[in-house]
N, CA, C and O atoms as a Maestro MAE file, in Angstrom:
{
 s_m_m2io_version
 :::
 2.0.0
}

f_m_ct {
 s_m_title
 :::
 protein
 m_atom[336] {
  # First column is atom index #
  i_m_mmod_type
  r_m_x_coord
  r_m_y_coord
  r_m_z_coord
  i_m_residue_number
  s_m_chain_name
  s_m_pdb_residue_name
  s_m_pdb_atom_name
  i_m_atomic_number
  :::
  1 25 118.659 106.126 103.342 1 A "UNK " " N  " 7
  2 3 118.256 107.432 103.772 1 A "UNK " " CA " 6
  3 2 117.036 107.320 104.683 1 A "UNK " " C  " 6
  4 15 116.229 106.409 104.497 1 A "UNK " " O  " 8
  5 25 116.840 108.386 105.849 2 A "UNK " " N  " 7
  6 3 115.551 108.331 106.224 2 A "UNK " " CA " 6
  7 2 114.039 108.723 105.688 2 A "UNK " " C  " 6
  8 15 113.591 109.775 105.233 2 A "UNK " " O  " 8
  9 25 113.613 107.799 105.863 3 A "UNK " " N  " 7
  10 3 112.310 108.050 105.014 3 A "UNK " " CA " 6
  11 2 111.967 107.491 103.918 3 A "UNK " " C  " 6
  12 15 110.889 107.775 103.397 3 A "UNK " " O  " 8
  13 25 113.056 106.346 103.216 4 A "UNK " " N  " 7
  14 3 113.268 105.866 101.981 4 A "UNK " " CA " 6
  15 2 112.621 104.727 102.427 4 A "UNK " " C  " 6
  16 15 112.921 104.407 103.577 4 A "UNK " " O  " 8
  17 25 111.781 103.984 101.826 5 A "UNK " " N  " 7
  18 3 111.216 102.473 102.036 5 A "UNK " " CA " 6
  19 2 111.624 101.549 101.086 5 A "UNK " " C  " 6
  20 15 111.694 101.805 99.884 5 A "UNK " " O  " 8
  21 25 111.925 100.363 101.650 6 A "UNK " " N  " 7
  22 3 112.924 99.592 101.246 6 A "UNK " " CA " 6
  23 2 112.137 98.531 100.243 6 A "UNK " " C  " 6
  24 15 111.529 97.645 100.843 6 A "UNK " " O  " 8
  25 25 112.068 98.502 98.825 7 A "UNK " " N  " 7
  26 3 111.127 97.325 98.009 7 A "UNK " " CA " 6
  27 2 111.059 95.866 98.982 7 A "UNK " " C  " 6
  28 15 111.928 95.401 99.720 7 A "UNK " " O  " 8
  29 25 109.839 95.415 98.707 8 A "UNK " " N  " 7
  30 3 109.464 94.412 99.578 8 A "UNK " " CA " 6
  31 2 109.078 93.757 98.021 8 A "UNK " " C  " 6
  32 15 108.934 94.290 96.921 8 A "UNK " " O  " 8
  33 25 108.961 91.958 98.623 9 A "UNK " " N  " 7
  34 3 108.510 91.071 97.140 9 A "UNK " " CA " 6
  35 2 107.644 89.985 97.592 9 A "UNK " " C  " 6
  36 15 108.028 89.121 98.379 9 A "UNK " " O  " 8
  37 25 106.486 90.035 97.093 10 A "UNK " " N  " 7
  38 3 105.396 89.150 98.193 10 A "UNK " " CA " 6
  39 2 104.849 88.070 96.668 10 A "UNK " " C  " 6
  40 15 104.473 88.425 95.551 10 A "UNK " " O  " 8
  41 25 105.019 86.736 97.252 11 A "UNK " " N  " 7
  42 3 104.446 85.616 96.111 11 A "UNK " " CA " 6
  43 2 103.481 85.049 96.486 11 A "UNK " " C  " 6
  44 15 103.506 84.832 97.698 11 A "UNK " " O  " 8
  45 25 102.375 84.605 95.831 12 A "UNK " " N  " 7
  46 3 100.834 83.824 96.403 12 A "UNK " " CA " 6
  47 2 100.688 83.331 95.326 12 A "UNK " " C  " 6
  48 15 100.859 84.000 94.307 12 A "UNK " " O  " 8
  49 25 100.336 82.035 95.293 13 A "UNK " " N  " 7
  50 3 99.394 81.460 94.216 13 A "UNK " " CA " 6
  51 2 97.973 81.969 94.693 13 A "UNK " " C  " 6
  52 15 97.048 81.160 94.626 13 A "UNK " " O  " 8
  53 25 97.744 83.133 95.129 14 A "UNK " " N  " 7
  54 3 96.286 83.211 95.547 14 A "UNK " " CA " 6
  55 2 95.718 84.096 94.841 14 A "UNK " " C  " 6
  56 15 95.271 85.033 95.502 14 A "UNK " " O  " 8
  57 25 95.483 84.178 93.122 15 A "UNK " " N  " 7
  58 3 95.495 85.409 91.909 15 A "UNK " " CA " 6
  59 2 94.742 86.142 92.581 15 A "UNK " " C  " 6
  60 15 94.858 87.237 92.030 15 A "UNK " " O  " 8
  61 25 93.964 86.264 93.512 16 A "UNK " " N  " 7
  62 3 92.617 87.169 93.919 16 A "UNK " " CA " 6
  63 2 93.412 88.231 94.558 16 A "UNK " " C  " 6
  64 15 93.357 89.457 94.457 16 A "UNK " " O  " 8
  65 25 94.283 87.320 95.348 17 A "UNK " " N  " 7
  66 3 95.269 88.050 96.738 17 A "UNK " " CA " 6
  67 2 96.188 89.445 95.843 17 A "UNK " " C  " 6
  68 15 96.132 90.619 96.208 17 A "UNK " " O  " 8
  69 25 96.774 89.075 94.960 18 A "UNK " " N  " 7
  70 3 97.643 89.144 94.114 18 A "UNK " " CA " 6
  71 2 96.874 90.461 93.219 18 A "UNK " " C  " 6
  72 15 97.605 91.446 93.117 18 A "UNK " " O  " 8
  73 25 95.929 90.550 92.771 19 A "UNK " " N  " 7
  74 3 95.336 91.415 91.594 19 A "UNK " " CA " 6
  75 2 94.869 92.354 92.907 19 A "UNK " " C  " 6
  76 15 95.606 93.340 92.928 19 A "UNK " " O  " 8
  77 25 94.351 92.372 93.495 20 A "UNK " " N  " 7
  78 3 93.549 93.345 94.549 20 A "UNK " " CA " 6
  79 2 94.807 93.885 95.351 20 A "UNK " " C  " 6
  80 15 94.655 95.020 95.804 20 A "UNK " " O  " 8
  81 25 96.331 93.116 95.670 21 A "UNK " " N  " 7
  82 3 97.250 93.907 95.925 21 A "UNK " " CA " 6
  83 2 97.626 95.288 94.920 21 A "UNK " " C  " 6
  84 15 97.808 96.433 95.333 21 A "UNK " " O  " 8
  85 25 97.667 94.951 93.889 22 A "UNK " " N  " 7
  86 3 98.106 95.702 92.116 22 A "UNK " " CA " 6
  87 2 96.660 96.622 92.097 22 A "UNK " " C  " 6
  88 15 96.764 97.753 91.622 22 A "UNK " " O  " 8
  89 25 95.568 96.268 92.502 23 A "UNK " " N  " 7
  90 3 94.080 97.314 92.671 23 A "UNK " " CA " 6
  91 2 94.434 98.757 93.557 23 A "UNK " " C  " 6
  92 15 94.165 99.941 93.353 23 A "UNK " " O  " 8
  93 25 95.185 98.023 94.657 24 A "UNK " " N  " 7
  94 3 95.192 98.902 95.532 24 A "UNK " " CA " 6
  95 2 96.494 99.933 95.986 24 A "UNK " " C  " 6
  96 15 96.803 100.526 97.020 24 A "UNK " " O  " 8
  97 25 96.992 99.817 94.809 25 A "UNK " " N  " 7
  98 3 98.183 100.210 94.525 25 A "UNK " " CA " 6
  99 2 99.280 99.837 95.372 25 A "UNK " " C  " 6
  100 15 100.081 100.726 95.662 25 A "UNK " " O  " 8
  101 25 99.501 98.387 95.933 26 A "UNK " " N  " 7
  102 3 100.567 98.154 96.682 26 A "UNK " " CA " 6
  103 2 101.917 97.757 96.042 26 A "UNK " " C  " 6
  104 15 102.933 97.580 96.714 26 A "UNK " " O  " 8
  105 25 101.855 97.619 94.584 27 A "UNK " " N  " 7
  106 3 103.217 97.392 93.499 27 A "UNK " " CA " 6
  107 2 102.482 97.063 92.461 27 A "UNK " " C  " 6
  108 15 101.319 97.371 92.199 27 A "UNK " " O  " 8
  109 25 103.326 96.343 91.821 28 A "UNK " " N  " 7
  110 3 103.052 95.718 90.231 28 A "UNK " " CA " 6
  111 2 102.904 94.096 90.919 28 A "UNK " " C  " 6
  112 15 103.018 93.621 92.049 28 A "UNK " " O  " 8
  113 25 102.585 93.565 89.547 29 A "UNK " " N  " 7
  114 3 102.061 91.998 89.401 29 A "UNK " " CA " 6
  115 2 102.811 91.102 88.311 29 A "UNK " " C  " 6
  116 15 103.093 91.518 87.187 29 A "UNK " " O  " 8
  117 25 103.024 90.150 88.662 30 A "UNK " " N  " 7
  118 3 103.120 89.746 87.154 30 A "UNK " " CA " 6
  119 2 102.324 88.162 86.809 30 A "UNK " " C  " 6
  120 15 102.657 87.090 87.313 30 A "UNK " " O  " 8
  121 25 101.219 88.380 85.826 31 A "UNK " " N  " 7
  122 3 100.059 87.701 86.171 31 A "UNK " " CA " 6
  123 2 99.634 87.584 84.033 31 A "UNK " " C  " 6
  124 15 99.648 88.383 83.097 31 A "UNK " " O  " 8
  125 25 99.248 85.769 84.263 32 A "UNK " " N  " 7
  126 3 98.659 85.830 83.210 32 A "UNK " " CA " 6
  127 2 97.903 86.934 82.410 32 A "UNK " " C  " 6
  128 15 97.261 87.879 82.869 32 A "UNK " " O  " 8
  129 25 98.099 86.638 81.259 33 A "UNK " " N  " 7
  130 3 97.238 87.825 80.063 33 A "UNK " " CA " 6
  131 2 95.650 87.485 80.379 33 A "UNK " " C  " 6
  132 15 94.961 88.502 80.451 33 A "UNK " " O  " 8
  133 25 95.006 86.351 80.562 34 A "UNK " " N  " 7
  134 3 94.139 86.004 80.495 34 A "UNK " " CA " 6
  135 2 93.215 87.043 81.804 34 A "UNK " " C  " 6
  136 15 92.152 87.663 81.814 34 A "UNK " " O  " 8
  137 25 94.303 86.788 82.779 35 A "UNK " " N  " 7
  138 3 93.938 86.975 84.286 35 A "UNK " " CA " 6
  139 2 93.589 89.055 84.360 35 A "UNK " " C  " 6
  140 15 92.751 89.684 85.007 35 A "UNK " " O  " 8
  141 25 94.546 89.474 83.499 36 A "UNK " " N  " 7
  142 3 94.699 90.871 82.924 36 A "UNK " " CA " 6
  143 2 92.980 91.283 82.312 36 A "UNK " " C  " 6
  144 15 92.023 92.002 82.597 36 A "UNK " " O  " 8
  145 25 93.426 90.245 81.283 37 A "UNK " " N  " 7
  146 3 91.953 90.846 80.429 37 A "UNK " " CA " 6
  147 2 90.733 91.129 80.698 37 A "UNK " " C  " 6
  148 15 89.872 91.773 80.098 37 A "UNK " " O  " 8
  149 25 90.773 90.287 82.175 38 A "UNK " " N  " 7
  150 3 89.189 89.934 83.024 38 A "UNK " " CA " 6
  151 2 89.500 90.798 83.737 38 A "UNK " " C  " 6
  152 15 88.537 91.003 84.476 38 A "UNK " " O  " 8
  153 25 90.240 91.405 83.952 39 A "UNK " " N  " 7
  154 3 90.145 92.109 85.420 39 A "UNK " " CA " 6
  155 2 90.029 93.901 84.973 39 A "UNK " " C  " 6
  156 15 91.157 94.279 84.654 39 A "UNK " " O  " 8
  157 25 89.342 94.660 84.909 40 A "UNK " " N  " 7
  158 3 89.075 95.949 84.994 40 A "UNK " " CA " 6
  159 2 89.944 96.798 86.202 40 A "UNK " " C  " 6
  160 15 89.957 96.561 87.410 40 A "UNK " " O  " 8
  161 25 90.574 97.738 85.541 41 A "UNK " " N  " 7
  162 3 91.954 98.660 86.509 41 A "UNK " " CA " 6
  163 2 93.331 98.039 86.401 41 A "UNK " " C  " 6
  164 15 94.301 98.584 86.929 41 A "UNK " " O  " 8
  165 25 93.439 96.787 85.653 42 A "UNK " " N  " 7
  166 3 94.519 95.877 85.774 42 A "UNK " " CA " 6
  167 2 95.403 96.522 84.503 42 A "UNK " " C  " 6
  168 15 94.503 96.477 83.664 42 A "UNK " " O  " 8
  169 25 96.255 96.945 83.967 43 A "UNK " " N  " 7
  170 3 96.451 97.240 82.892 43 A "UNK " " CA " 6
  171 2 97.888 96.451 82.228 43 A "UNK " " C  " 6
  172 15 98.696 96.404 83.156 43 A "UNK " " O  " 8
  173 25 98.393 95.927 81.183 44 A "UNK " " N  " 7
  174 3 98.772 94.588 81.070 44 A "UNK " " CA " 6
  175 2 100.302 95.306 80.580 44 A "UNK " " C  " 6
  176 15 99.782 96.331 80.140 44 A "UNK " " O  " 8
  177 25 101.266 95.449 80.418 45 A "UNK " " N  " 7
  178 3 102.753 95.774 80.330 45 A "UNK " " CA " 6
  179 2 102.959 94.408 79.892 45 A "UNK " " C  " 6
  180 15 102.732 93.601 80.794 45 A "UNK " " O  " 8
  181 25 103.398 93.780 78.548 46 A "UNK " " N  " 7
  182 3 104.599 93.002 78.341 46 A "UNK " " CA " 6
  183 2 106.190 92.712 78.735 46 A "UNK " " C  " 6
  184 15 106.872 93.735 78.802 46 A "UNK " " O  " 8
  185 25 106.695 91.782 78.935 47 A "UNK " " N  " 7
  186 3 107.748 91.821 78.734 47 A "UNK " " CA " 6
  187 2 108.720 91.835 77.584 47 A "UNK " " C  " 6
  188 15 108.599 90.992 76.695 47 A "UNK " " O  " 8
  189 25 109.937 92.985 77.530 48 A "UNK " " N  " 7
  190 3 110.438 92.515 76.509 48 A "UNK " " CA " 6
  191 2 111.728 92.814 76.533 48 A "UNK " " C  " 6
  192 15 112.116 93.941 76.841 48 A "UNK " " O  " 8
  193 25 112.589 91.770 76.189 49 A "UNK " " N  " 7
  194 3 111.842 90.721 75.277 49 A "UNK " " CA " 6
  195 2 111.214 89.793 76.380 49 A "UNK " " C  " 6
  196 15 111.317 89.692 77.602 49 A "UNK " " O  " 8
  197 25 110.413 89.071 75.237 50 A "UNK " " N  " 7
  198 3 109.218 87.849 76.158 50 A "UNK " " CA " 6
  199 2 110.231 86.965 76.403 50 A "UNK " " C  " 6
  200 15 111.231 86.554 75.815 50 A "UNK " " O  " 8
  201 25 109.409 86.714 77.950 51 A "UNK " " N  " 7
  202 3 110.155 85.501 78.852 51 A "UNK " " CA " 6
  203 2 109.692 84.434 78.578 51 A "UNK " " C  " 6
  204 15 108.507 84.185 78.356 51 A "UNK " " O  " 8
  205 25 110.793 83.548 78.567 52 A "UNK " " N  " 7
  206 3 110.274 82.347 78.607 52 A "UNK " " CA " 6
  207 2 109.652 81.559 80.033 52 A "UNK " " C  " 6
  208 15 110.342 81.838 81.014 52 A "UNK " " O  " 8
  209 25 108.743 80.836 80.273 53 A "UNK " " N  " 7
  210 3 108.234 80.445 81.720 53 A "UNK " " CA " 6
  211 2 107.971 79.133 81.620 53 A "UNK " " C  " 6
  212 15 107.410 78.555 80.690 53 A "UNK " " O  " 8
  213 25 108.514 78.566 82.887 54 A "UNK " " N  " 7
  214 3 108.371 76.781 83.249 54 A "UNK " " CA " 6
  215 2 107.715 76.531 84.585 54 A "UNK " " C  " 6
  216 15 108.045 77.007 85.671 54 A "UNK " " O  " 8
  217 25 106.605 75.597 84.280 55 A "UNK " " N  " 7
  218 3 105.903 75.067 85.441 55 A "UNK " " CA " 6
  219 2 106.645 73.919 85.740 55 A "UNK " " C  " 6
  220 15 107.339 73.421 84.854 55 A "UNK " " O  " 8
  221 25 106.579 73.175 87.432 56 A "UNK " " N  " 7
  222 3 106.882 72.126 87.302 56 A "UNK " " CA " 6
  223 2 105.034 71.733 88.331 56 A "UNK " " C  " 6
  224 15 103.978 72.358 88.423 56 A "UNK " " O  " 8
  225 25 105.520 70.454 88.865 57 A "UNK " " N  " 7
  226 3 104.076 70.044 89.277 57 A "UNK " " CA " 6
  227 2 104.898 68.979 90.216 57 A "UNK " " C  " 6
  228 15 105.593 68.046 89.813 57 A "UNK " " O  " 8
  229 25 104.604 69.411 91.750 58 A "UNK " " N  " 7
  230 3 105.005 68.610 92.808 58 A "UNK " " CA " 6
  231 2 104.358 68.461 93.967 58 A "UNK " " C  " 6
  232 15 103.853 69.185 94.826 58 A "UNK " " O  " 8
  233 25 104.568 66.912 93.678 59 A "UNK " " N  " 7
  234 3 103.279 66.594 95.435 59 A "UNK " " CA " 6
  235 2 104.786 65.717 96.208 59 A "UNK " " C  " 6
  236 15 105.865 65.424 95.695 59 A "UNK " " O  " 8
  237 25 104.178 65.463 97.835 60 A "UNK " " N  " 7
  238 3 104.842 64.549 98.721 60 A "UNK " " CA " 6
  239 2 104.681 62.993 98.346 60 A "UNK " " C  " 6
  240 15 103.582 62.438 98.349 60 A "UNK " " O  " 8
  241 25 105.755 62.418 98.060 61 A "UNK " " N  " 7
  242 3 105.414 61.060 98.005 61 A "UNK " " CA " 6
  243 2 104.811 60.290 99.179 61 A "UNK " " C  " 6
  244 15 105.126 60.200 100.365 61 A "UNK " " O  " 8
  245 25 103.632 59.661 98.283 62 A "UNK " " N  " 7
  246 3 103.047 58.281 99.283 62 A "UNK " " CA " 6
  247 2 101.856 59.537 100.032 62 A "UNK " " C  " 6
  248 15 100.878 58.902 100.427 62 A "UNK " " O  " 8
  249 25 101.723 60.697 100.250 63 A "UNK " " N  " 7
  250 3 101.026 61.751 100.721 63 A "UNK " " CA " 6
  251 2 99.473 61.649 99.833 63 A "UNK " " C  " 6
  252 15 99.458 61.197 98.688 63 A "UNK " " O  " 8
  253 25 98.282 62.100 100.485 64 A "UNK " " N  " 7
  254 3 97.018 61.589 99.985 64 A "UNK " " CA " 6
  255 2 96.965 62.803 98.806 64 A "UNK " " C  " 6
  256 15 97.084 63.934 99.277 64 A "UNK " " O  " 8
  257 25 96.843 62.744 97.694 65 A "UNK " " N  " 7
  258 3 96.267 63.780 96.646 65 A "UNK " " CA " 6
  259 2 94.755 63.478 96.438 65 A "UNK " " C  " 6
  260 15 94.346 62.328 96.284 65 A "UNK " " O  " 8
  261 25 93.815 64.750 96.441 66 A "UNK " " N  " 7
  262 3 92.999 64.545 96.061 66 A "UNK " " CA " 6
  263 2 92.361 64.138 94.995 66 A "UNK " " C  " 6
  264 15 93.245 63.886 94.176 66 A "UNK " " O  " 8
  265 25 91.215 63.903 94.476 67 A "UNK " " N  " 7
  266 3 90.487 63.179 92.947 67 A "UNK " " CA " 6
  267 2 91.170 64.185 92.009 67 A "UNK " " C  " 6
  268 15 91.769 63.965 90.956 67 A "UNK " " O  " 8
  269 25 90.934 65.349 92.650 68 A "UNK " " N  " 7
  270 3 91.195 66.648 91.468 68 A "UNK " " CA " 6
  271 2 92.391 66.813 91.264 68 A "UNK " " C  " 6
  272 15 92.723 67.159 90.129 68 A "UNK " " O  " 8
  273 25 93.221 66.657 92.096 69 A "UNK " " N  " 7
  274 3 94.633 66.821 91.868 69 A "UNK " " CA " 6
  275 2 94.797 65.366 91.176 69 A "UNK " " C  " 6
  276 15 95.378 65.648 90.128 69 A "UNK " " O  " 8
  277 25 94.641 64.243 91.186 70 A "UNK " " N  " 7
  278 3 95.266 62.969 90.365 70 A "UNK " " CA " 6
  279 2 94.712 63.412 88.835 70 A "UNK " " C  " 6
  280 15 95.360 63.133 87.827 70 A "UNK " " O  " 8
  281 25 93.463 64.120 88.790 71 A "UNK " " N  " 7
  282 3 92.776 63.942 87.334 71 A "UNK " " CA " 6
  283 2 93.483 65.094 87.085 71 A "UNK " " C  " 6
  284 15 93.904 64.741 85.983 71 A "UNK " " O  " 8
  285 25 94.012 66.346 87.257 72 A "UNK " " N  " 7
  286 3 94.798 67.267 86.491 72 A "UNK " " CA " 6
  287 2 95.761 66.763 86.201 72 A "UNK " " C  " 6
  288 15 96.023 66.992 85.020 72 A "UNK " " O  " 8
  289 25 96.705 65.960 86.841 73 A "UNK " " N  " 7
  290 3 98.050 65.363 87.220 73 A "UNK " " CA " 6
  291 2 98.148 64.245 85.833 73 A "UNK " " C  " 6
  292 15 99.259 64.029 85.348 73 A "UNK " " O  " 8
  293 25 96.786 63.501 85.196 74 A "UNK " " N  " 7
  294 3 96.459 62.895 84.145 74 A "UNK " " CA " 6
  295 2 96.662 63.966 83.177 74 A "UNK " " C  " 6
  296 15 97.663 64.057 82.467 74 A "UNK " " O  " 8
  297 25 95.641 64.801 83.175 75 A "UNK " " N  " 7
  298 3 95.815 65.697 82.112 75 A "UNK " " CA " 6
  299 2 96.896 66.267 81.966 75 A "UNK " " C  " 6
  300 15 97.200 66.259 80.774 75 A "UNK " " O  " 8
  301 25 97.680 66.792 82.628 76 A "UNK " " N  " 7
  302 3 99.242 67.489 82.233 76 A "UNK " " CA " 6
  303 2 99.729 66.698 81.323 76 A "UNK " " C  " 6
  304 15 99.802 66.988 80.129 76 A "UNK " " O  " 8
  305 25 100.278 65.116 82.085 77 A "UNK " " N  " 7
  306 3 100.507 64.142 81.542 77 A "UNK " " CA " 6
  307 2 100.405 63.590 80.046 77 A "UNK " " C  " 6
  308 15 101.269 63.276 79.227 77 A "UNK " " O  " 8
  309 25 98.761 63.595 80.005 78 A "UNK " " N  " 7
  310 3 98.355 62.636 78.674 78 A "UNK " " CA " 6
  311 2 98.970 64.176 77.558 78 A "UNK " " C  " 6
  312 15 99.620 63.986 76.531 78 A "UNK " " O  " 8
  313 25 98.627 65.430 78.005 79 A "UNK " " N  " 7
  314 3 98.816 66.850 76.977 79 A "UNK " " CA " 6
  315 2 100.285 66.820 77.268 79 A "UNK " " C  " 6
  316 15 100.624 67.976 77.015 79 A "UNK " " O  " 8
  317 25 101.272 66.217 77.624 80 A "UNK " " N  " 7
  318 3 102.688 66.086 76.984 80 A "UNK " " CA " 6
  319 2 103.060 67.614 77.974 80 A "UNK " " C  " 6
  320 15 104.276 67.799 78.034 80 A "UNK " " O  " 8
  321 25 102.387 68.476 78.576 81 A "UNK " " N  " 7
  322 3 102.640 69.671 79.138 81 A "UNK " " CA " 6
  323 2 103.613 70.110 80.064 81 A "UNK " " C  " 6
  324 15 104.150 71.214 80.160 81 A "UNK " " O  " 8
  325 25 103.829 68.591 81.049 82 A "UNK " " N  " 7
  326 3 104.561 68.893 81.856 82 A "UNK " " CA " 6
  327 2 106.230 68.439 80.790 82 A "UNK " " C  " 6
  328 15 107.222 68.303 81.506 82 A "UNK " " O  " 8
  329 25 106.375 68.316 79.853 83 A "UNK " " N  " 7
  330 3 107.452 67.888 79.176 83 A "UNK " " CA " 6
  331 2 107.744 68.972 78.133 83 A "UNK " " C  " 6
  332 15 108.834 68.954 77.563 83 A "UNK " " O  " 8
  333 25 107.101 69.638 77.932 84 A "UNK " " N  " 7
  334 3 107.541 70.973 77.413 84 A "UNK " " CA " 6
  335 2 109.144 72.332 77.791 84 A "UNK " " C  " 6
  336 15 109.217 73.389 77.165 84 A "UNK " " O  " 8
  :::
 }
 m_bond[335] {
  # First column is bond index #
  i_m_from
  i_m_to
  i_m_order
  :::
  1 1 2 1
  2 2 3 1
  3 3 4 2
  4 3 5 1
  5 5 6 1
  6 6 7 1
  7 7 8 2
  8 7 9 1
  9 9 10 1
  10 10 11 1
  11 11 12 2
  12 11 13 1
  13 13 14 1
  14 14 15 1
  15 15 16 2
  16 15 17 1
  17 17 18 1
  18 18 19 1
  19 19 20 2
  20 19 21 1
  21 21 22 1
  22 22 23 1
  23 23 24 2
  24 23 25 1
  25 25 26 1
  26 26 27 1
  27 27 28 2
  28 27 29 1
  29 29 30 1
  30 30 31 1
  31 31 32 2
  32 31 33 1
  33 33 34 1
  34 34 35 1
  35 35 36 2
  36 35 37 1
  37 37 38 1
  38 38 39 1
  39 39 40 2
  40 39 41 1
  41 41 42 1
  42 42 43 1
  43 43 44 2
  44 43 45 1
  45 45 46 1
  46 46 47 1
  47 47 48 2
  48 47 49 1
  49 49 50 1
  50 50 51 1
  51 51 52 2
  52 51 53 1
  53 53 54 1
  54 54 55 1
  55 55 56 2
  56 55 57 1
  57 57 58 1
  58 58 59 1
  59 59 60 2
  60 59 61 1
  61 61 62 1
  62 62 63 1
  63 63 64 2
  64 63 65 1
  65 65 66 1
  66 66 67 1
  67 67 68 2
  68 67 69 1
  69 69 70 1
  70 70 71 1
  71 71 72 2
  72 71 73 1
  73 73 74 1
  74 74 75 1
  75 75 76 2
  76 75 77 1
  77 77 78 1
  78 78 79 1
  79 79 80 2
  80 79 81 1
  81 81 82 1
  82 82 83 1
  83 83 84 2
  84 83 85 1
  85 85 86 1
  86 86 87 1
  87 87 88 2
  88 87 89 1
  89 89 90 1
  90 90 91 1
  91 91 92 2
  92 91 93 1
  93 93 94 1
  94 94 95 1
  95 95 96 2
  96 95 97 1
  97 97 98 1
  98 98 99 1
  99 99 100 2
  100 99 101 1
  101 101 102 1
  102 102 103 1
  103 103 104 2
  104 103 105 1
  105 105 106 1
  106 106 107 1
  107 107 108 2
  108 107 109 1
  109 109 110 1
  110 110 111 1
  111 111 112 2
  112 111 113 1
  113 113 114 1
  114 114 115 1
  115 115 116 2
  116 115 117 1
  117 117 118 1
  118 118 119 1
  119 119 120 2
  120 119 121 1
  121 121 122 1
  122 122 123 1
  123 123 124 2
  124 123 125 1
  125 125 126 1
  126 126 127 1
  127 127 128 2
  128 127 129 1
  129 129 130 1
  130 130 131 1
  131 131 132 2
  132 131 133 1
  133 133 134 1
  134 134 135 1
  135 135 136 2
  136 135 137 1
  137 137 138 1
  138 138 139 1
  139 139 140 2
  140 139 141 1
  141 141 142 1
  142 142 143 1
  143 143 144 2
  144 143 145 1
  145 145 146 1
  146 146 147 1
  147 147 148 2
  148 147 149 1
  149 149 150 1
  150 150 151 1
  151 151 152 2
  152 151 153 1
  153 153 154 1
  154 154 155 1
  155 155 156 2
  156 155 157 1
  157 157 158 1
  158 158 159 1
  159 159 160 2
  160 159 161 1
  161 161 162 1
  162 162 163 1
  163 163 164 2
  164 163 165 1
  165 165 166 1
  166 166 167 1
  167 167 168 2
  168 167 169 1
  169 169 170 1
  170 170 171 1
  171 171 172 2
  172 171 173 1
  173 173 174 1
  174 174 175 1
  175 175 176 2
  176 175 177 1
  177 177 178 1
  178 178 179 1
  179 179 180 2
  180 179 181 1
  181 181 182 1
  182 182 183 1
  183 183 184 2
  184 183 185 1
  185 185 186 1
  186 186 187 1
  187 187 188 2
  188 187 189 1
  189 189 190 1
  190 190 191 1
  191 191 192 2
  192 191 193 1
  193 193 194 1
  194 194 195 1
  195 195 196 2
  196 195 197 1
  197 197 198 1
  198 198 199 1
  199 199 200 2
  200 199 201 1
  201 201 202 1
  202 202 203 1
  203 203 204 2
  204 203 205 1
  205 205 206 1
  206 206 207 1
  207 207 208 2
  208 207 209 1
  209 209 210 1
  210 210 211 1
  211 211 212 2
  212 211 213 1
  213 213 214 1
  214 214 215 1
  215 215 216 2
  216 215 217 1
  217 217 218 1
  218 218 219 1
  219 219 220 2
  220 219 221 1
  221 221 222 1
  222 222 223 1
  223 223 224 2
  224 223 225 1
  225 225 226 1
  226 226 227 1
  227 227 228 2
  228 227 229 1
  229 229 230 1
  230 230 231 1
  231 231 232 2
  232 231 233 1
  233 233 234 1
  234 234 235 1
  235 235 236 2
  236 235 237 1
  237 237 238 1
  238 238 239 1
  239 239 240 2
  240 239 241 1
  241 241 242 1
  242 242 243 1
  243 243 244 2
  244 243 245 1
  245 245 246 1
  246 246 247 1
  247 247 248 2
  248 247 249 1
  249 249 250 1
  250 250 251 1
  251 251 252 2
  252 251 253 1
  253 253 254 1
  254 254 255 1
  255 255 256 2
  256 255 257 1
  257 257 258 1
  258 258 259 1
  259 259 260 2
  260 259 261 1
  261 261 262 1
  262 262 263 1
  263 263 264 2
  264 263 265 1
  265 265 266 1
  266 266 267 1
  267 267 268 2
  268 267 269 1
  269 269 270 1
  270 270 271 1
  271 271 272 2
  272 271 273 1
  273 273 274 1
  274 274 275 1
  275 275 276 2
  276 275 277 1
  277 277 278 1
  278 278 279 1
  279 279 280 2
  280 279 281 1
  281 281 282 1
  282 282 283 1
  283 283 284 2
  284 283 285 1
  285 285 286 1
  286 286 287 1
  287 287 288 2
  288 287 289 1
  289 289 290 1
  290 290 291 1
  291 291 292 2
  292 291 293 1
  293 293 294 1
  294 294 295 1
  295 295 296 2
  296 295 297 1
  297 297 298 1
  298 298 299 1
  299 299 300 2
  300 299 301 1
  301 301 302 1
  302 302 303 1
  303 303 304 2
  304 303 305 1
  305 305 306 1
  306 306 307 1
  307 307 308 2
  308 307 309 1
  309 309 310 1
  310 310 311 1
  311 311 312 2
  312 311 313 1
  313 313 314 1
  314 314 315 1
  315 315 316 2
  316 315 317 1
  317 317 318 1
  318 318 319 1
  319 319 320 2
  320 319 321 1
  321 321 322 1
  322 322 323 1
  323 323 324 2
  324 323 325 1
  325 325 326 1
  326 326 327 1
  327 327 328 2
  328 327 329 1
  329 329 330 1
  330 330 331 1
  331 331 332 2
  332 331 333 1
  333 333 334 1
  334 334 335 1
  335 335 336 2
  :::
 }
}
């Protein structure tokens, strides 16, 4: 119809980008509880039923990772996390 606007779906790992979109009333979010709790105007909706959610963790082979990225990349690791 004219005049009808068509849902749009925008993804960022950039939580700042992401919560100040949902501030400013440009849609909904769907964003850690943690990320919810800190944030004032954010207001938190469950899913239900609760979803289940999987990270994976991917770099370019032979490509330079930084200190910080090898020492998280340990920690996932040694915490069994990425095997969950």
């Amino acid at each position: 119809q004219v005049g009808q606007r068509t849902p749009k779906a925008q993804q960022s790992n950039f939580v700042s980008l992401v919560v100040q979109a949902a501030l400013d009333n440009m849609g909904v979010a769907t964003l850690l509880r943690s990320v919810q709790q800190r944030t004032p105007g954010i207001v938190g909706v469950p899913f239900r039923p609760a979803q289940q959610m999987s990270f994976r963790l991917c770099w370019r082979s032979g490509e330079y990772l930084s200190l910080a990225s090898k020492r998280f990349i340990d920690f996932a690791a040694q915490t069994h996390y990425l095997e969950r």
